[in-house]
C-alpha positions as a Python dict, from the first residue, in 0.01 Angstrom:
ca = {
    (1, 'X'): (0, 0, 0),
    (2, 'X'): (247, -147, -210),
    (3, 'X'): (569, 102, -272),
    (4, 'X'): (730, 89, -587),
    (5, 'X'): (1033, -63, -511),
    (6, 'X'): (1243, -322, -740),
    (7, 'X'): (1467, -569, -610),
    (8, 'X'): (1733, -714, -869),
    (9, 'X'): (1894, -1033, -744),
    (10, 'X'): (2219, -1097, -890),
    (11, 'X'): (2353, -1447, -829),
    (12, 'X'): (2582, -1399, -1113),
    (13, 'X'): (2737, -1087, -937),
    (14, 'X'): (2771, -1350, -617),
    (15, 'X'): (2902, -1655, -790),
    (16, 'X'): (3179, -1473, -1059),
    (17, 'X'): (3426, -1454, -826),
    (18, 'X'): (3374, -1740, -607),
    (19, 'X'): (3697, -1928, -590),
    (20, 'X'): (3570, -2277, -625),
    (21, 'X'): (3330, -2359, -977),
    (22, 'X'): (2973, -2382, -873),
    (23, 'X'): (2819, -2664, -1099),
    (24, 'X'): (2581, -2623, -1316),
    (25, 'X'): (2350, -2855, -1153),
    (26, 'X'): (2362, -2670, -821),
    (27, 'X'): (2348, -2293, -1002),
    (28, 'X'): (2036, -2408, -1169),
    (29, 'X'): (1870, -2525, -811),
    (30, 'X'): (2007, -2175, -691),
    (31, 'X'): (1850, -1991, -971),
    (32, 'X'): (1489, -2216, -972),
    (33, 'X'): (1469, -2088, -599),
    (34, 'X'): (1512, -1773, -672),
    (35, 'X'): (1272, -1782, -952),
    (36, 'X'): (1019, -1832, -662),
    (37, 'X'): (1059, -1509, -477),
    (38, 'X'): (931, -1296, -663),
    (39, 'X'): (1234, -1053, -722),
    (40, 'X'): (1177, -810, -997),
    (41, 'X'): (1469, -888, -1201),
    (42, 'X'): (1758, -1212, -1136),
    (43, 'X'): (2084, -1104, -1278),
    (44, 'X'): (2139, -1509, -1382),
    (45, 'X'): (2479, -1487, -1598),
    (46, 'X'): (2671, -1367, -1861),
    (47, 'X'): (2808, -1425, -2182),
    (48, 'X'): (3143, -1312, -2168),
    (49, 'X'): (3497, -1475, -2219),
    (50, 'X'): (3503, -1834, -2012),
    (51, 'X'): (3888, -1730, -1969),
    (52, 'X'): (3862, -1390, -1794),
    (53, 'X'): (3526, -1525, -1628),
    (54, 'X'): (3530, -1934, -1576),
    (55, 'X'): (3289, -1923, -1316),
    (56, 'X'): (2982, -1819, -1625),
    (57, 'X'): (3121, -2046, -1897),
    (58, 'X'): (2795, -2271, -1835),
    (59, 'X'): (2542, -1949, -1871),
    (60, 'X'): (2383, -2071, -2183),
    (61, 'X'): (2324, -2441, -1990),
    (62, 'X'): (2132, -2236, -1682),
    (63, 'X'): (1909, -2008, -1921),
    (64, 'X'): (1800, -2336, -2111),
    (65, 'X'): (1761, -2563, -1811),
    (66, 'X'): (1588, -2324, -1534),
    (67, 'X'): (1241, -2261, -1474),
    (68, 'X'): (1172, -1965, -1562),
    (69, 'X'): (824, -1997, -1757),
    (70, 'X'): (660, -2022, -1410),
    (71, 'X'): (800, -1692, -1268),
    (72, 'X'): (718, -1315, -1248),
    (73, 'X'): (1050, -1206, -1234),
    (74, 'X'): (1273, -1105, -1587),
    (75, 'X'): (1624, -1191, -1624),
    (76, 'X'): (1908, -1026, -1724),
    (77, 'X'): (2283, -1146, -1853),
    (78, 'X'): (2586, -875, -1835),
    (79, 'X'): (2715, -868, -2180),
    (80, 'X'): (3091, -697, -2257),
    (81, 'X'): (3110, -685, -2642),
    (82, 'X'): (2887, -733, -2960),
    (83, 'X'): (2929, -1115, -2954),
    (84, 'X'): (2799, -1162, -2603),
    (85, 'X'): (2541, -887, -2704),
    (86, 'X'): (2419, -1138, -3011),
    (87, 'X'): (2480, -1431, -2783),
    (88, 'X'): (2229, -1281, -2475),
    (89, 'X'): (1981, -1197, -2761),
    (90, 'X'): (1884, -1505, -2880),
    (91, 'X'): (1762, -1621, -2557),
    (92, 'X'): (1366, -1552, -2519),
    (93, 'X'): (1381, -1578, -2177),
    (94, 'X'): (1645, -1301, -2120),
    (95, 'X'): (1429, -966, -2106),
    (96, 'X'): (1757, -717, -2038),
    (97, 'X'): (2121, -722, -2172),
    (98, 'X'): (2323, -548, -1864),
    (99, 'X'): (2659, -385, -1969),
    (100, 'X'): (2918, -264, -1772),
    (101, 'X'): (3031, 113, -1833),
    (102, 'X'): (3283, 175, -1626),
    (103, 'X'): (3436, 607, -1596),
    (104, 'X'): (3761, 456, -1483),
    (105, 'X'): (3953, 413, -1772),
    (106, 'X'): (4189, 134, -1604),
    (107, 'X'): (3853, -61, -1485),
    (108, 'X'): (3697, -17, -1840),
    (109, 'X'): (3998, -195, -2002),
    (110, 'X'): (4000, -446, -1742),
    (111, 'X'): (3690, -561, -1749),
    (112, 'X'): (3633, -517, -2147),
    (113, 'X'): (3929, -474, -2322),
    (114, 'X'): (3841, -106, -2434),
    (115, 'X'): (3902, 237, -2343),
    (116, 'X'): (3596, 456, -2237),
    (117, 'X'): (3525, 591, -2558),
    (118, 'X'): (3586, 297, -2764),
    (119, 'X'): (3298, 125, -2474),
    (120, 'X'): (3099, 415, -2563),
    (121, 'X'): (3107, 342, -2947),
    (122, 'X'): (3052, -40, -2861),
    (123, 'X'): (2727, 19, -2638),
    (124, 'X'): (2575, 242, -2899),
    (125, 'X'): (2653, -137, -3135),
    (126, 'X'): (2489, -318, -2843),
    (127, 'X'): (2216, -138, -2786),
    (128, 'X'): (2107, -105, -3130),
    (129, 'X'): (2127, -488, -3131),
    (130, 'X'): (1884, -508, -2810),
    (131, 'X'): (1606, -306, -2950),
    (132, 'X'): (1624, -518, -3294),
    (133, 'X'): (1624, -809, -3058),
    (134, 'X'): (1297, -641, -2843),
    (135, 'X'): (1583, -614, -2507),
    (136, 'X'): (1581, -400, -2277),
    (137, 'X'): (1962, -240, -2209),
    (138, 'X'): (2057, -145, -1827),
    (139, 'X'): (2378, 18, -1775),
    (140, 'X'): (2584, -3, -1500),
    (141, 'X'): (2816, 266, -1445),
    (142, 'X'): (3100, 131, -1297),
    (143, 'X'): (3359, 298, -1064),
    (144, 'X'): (3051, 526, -987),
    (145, 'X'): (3176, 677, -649),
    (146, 'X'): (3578, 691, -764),
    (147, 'X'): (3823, 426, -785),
    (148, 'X'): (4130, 276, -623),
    (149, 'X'): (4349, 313, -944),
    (150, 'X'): (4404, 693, -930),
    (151, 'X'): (4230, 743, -1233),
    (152, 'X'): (4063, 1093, -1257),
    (153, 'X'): (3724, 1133, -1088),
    (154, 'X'): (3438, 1364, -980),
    (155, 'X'): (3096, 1377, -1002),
    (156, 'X'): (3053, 1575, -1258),
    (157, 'X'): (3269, 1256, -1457),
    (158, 'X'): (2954, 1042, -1368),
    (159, 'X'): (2681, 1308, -1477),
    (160, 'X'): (2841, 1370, -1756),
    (161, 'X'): (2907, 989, -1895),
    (162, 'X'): (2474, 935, -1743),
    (163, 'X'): (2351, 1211, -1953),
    (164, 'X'): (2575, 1086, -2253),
    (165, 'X'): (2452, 716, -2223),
    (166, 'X'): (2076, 834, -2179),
    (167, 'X'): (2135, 1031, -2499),
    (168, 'X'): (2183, 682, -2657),
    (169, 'X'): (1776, 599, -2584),
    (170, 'X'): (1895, 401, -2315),
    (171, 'X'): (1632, 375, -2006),
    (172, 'X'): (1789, 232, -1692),
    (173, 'X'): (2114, 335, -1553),
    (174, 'X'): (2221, 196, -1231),
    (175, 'X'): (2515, 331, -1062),
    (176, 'X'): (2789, 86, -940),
    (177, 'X'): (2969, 121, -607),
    (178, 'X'): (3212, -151, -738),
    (179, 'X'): (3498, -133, -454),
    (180, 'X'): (3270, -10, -181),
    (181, 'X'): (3442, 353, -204),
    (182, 'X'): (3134, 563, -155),
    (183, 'X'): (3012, 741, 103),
    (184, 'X'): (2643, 789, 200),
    (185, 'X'): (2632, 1142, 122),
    (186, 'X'): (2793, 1079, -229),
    (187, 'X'): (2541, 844, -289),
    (188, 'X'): (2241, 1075, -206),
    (189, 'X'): (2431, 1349, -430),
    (190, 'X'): (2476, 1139, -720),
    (191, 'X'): (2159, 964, -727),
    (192, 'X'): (1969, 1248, -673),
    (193, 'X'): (2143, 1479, -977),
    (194, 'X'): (2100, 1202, -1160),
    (195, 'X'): (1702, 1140, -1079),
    (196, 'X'): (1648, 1550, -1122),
    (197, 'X'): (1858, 1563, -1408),
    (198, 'X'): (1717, 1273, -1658),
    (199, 'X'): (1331, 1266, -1527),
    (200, 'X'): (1250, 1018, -1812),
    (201, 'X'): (1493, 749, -1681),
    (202, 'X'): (1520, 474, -1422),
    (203, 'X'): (1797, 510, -1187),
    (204, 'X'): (1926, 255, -954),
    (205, 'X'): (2225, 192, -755),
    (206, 'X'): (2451, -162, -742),
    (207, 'X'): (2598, -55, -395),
    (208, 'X'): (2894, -293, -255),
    (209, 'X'): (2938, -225, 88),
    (210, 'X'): (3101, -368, 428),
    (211, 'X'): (2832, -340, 688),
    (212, 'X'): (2984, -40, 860),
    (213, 'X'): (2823, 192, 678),
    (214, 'X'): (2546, 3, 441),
    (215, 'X'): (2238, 153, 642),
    (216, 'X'): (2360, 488, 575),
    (217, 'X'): (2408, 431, 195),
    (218, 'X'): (2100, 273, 173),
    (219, 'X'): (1899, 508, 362),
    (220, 'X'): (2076, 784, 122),
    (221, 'X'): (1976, 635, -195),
    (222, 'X'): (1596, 588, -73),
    (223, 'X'): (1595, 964, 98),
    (224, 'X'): (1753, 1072, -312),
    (225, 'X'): (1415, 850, -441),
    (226, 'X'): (1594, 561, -578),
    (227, 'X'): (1364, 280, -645),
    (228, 'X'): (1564, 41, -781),
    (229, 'X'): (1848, -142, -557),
    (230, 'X'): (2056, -469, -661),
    (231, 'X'): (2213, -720, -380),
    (232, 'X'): (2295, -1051, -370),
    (233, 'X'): (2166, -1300, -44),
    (234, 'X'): (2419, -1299, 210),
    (235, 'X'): (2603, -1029, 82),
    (236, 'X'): (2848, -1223, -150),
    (237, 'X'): (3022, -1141, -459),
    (238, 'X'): (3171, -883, -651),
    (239, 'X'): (3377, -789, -979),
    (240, 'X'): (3678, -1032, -977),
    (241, 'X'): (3840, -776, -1224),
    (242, 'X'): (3868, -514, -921),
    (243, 'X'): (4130, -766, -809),
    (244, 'X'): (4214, -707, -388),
    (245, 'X'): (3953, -448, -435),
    (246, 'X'): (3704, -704, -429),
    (247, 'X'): (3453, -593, -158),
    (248, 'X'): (3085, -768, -121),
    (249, 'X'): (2707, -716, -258),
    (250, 'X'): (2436, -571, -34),
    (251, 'X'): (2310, -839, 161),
    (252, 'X'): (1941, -918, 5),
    (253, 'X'): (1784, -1049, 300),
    (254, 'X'): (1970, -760, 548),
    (255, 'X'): (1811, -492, 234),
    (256, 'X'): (1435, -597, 267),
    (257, 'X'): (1469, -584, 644),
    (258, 'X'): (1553, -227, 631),
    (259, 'X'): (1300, -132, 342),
    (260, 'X'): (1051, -327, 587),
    (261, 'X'): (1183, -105, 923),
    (262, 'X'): (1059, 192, 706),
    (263, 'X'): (723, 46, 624),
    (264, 'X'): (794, -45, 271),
    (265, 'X'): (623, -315, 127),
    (266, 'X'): (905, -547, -63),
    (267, 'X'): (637, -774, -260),
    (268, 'X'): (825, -1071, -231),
    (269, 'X'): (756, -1412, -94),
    (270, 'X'): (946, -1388, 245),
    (271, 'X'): (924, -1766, 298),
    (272, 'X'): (1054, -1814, -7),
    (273, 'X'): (1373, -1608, 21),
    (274, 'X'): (1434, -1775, 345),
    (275, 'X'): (1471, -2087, 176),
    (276, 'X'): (1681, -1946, -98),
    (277, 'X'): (1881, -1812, 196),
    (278, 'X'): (1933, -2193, 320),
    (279, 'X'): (2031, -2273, 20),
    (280, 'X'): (2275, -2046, -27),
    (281, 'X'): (2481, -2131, 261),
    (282, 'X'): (2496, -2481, 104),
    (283, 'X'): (2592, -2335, -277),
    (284, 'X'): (2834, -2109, -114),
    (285, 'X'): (2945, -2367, 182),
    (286, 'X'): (3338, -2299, 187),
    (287, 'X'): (3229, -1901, 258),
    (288, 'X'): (3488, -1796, 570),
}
């Protein structure tokens, strides 16, 4: 029996901060082998400034070039302001427009040049532009489990900004461990308010994590009934804006073993990701 679980790939969360440019050529060959996995979503780029972000400059290359006609799964590009919004929307092959919300006010201007309310203000623009565009929005709130700037936090911050942005119409709402702060039982806590508290939408979690303690914040978010988890294969990447905070995805391939050690079924072509998993050591062959 198949479980309802979605896996979001996000090679774009893996390659942003990589400190050597990727080429287009090989991000497209990255991307196409992904494409054959079957993930539900592939996080592929993101239209945002080539000088805070150099590493995505070529995003609208990779959507036109890859192969994504053939595939099952739906992409999604992170968009920071109305122009990347526009930008993302003109692409038929990009089903969701992910934006960054982040309830750390420091993080939030780092990453797009606004304050929380003024991000607020500009998602309600950006969203209204996705449904006109037939787009699905996913929000990622960043900072989710506190942040390393000193910047005022509690849960109640992140329940309050979730029930705010789901006010908005918006349906998916993924909470962000962006510096690999949380613990596990913050993550059960806040995933599982936030499943009890907004019934009608779909919760997931972007969890960074060192592998100390990723089976227990994994294994909390499943025991909350989270069925939606990002990671990226071999556990790379992160938000370059975060600066020394930087701290890694969930490791993909690491993720499906433990869904699989609890008897869920992943749905994905395990061959498949194997070979992605080759290929990723080659795409990402300076890694220390």
């Amino acid at each position: 029996m198949h479980t309802p679980i979605k896996i979001i790939e996000c090679p774009r969360d893996a390659m942003q901060g990589w400190p050597t440019i990727i080429s287009t050529d090989r991000k497209i060959d990255y991307i196409n082998q992904l494409l054959t996995v079957g993930f539900d979503t592939i996080d592929v780029g993101s239209f945002v400034s080539p000088k805070a972000i150099p590493q995505m400059a070529d995003t609208t290359e990779v959507l036109r070039r890859i192969n994504w006609q053939a595939s099952s799964s739906s992409l999604l590009t992170i968009v920071a302001n109305v122009r990347g919004a526009e930008e993302a929307s003109a692409f038929e092959q990009v089903q969701y427009l992910g934006y960054p919300f982040s309830v750390s006010e420091t993080f939030q201007q780092r990453n797009t040049n606004a304050g929380i309310e003024d991000s607020f203000e500009r998602l309600r623009t950006i969203h209204a532009i996705s449904e006109s565009a037939n787009k699905t929005m996913v929000v990622y709130l960043s900072m989710g489990f506190g942040n390393p700037y000193g910047d005022p936090y509690d849960e109640s911050v992140v329940l309050t900004w979730a029930d705010r942005i789901a006010s908005l119409g918006i349906q998916i709402i993924s909470i962000a461990d962006t510096v690999g702060l949380a613990t596990a039982s913050q993550v059960g806590r806040v995933t599982n308010h936030l499943i009890k508290s907004l019934p009608g939408i779909e919760i997931g979690v972007h969890l960074h994590s060192a592998p100390a303690n990723r089976t227990e914040k994994i294994n909390a978010a499943l025991d909350a009934g989270c069925k939606r988890f990002d990671g990226a294969i071999r556990g790379i990447g992160g938000c370059p804006m975060a600066g020394d905070a930087l701290v890694g995805n969930m490791d993909t391939g690491w993720m499906v073993q433990a869904f699989q050690q609890k008897g869920i079924d992943v749905a994905l072509n395990l061959e498949k990701l194997n070979e992605a998993e080759q290929l990723a050591a080659s795409v990402f062959s300076d890694l220390s």
